[in-house]
N, C-alpha and C positions, 0 to 999 in steps of 0.2 A: 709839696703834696706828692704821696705816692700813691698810683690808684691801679688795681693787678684786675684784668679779667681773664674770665675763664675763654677758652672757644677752638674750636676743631681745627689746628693748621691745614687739614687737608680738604675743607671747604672752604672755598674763597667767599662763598654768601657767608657762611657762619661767622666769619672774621671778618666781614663788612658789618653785621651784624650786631657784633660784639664791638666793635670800634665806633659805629652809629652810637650806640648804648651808652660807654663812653664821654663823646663828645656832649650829648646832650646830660651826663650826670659831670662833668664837669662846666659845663654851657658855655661850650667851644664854639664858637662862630667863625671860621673862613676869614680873615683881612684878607685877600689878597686871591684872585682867581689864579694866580699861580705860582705853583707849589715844588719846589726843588726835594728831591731826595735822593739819600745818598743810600743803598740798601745792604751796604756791608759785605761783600761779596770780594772777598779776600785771597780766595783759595779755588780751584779746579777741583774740587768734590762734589759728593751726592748733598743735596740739599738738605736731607734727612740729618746732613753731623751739623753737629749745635753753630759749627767755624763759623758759618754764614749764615745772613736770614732766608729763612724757606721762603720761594718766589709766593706761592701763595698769602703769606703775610704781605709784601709789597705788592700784591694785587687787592688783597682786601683793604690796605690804607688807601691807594688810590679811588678805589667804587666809596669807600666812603666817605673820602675827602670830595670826590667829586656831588654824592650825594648834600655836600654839605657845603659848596657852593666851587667847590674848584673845578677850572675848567683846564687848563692846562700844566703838563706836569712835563720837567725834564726829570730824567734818571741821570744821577753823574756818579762813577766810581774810578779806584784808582788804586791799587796796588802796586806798592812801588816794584815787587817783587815780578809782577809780571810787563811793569812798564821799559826794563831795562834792557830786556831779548826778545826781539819777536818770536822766537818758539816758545816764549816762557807765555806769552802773550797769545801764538794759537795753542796752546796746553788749555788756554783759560778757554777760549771757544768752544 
């Protein structure tokens, strides 16, 4: 199944919104109050370049996940690129 919505990255409601809409037009239900995501976050740039997912999308899946029964979430990410220097690693801070 692939299923595209539409919704404003630079509103974190509009993309809880849009992801609610979602859930219930695919009738996603939550197993599980807690929820791992990895958010893609590869590179030390503006959010705005396509490289990585805009924080705002990882804010709206969480309101809406949590809207939809999850209650706690780890964030885990890992570039190996910034894993191997610690200045590569505060570049990414």
């Amino acid at each position: 199944m692939i299923t595209i919505i539409e919704a404003q990255k630079k509103s974190i409601e509009s993309l809880k919104e849009s992801l609610l809409k979602l859930m219930k037009d695919i009738d996603y239900k939550s197993s599980n109050s807690k929820i791992f995501l990895k958010p893609n976050i590869v590179d030390a740039v503006s959010p705005n370049i396509p490289t990585i997912t805009h924080p705002n999308v990882i804010g709206g899946i969480i309101l809406a996940l949590h809207d939809n029964g999850a209650k706690k979430f780890v964030i885990g990410e890992n570039s190996e690129y910034f894993s191997f220097k610690e200045e590569h690693f505060e570049r990414l801070l």
